[in-house]
N, C-alpha and C positions, 0 to 999 in steps of 0.2 A: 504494500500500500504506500503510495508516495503522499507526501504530506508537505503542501507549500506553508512558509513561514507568512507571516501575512507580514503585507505589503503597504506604507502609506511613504510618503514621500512628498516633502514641501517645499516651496522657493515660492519668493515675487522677481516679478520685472522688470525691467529697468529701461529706457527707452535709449536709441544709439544716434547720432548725430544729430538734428534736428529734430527728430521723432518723439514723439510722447507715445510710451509704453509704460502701463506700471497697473500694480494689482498682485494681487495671491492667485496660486495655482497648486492644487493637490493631485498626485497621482497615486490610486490607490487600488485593489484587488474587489475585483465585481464577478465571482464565480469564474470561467475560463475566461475573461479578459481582465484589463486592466482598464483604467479611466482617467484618463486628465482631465480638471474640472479647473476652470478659473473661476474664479471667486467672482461676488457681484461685487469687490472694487474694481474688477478689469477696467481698461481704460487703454484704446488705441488709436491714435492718428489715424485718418482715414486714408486709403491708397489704393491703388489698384490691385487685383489679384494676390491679396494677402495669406495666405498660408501659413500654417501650423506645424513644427518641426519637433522630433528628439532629436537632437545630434550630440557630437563629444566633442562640439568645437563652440565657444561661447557666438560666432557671428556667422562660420559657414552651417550650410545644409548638405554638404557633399557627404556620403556614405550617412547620413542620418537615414531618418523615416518620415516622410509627408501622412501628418494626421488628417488631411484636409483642408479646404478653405475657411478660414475665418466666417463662424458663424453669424458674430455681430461685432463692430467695435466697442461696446461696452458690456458690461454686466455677466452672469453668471452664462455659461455653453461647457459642454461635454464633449469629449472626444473618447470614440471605443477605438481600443487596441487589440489584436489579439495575444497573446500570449505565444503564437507557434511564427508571430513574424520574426522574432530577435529575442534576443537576452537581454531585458531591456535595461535592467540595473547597470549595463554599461553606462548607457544615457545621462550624460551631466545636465544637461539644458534644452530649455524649451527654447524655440525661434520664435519668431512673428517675421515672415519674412514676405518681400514683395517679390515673386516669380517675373514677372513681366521685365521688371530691372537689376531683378540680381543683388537687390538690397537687404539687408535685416532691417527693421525698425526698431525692434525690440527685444532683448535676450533675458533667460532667467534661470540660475544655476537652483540645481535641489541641495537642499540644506543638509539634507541626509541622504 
């Protein structure tokens, strides 16, 4: 019988050049996936084709995971993982990144 340790994991935001990024995000264990959840302090500059990143680099998305597009720029949104994409405790940092330009907006390392 295999038996996962449970799983919570915390950090906020922080925004990168001119960008306003900032808020809480938890990633925690929901049955066979995992969930990143930003808090209702989220808060992001508006941009084009904004996306949602793990990576292990504080500003790139190269070899990370695309969670998705940006639900909303503010407030609380969900992102499901599975658990059979990666090992994801590698994963230092969330992105906020703009595909279209190649920019982050906004990075956020886990605490734990």
């Amino acid at each position: 019988m295999t038996t996962f340790r449970a799983l919570e994991r915390t950090g906020s935001f922080m925004g990168l050049r001119n960008y306003t990024v900032n808020g809480d995000f938890t990633l925690s264990e929901n049955g066979d996936n995992l969930e990143l959840t930003f808090s209702s302090n989220f808060q992001s500059s508006n941009g084009p084709g904004l996306f949602v990143y793990l990576s292990n680099n504080s500003t790139r998305v190269t070899g990370g995971i695309e969670l998705g597009q940006l639900s909303a720029n503010s407030g609380t949104q969900t992102y499901i993982i599975s658990r059979q994409n990666a090992e994801l405790d590698t994963y230092n940092h969330v992105i906020i990144y703009c595909k279209p330009f190649g920019v982050a907006f906004g990075t956020g390392e886990f605490d734990n």
